[in-house]
C-alpha positions in Angstrom: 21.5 9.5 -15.2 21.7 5.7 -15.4 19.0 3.3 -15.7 18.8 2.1 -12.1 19.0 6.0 -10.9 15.5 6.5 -13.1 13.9 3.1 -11.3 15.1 4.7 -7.8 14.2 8.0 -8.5 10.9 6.8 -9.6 10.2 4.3 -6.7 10.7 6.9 -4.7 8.1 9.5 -6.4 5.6 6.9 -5.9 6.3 6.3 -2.5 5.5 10.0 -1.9 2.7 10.0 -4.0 1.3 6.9 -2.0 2.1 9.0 1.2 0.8 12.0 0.3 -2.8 9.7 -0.6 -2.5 8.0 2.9 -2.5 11.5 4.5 -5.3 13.8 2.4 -7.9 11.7 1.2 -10.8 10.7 3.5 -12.2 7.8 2.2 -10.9 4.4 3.3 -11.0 2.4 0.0 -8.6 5.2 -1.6 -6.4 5.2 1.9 -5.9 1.5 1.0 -5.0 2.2 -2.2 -2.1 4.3 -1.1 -0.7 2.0 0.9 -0.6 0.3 -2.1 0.9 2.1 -4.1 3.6 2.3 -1.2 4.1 -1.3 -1.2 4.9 -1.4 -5.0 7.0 1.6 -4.6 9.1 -0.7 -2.2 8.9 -3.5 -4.2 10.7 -1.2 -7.0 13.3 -0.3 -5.1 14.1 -3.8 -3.8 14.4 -5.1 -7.2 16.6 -2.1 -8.5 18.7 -2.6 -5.5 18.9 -6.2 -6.9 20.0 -5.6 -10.1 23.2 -4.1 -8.7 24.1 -7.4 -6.4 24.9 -11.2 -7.9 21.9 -13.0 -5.8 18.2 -13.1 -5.7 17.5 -11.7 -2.2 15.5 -8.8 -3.5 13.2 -10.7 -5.8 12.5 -12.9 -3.0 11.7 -9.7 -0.9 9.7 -8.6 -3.4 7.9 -11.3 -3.9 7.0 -11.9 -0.1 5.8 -7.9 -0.4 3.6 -8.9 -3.1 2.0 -11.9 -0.8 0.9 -9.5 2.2 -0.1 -6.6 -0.1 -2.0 -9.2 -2.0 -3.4 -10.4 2.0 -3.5 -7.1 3.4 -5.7 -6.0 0.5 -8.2 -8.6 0.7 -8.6 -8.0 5.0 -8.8 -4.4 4.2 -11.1 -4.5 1.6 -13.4 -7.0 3.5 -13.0 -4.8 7.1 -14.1 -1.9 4.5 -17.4 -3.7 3.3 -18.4 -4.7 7.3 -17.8 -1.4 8.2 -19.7 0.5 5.4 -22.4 -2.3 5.8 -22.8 -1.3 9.4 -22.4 2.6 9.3 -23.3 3.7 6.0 -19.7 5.3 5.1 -16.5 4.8 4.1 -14.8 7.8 5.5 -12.8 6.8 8.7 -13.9 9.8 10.8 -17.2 9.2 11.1 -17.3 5.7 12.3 -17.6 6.9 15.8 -17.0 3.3 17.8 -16.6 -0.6 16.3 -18.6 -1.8 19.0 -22.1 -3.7 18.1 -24.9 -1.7 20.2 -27.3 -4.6 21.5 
């Protein structure tokens, strides 16, 4: 097994791992952090896939993943803190409606 079969191998075991967070926890901070973790996992695998070509293309890729995991965190994180603010929990299935009652 070469090098770049480990990276592969590896990006992919995260990418499961991430997947298999996104799907079984509950809570919505540690959701977000699986997604994550899937992001990085596919940032691995564009710069393994990289290594094997003469260009740059998937360092740029990977670094435009990096900018909207970087944005997508911060939304998430702040849509987390409204909605905990408001309902008193960060688990998903009991925020019953995101509608203000007046």
């Amino acid at each position: 097994m070469t090098e770049t079969d480990f990276l592969f191998y590896l990006g992919v075991l995260l990418f499961c791992s991430g997947l298999m967070i996104v799907f079984t926890k509950k809570n919505a901070l540690l959701i977000l952090m699986g997604i994550e973790l899937m992001l990085n996992a596919a940032n691995l695998n564009l710069v393994v896939f990289n290594r094997q070509q003469t260009g740059m293309d998937g360092q740029l890729f990977a670094l435009f993943v990096i900018l909207v995991a970087v944005c997508e965190a911060a939304v998430g994180i702040a849509i987390i803190l409204r909605v905990y603010h408001y309902y008193k929990s960060a688990v998903p299935d009991q925020v019953s409606d995101l509608k203000e009652h007046e």
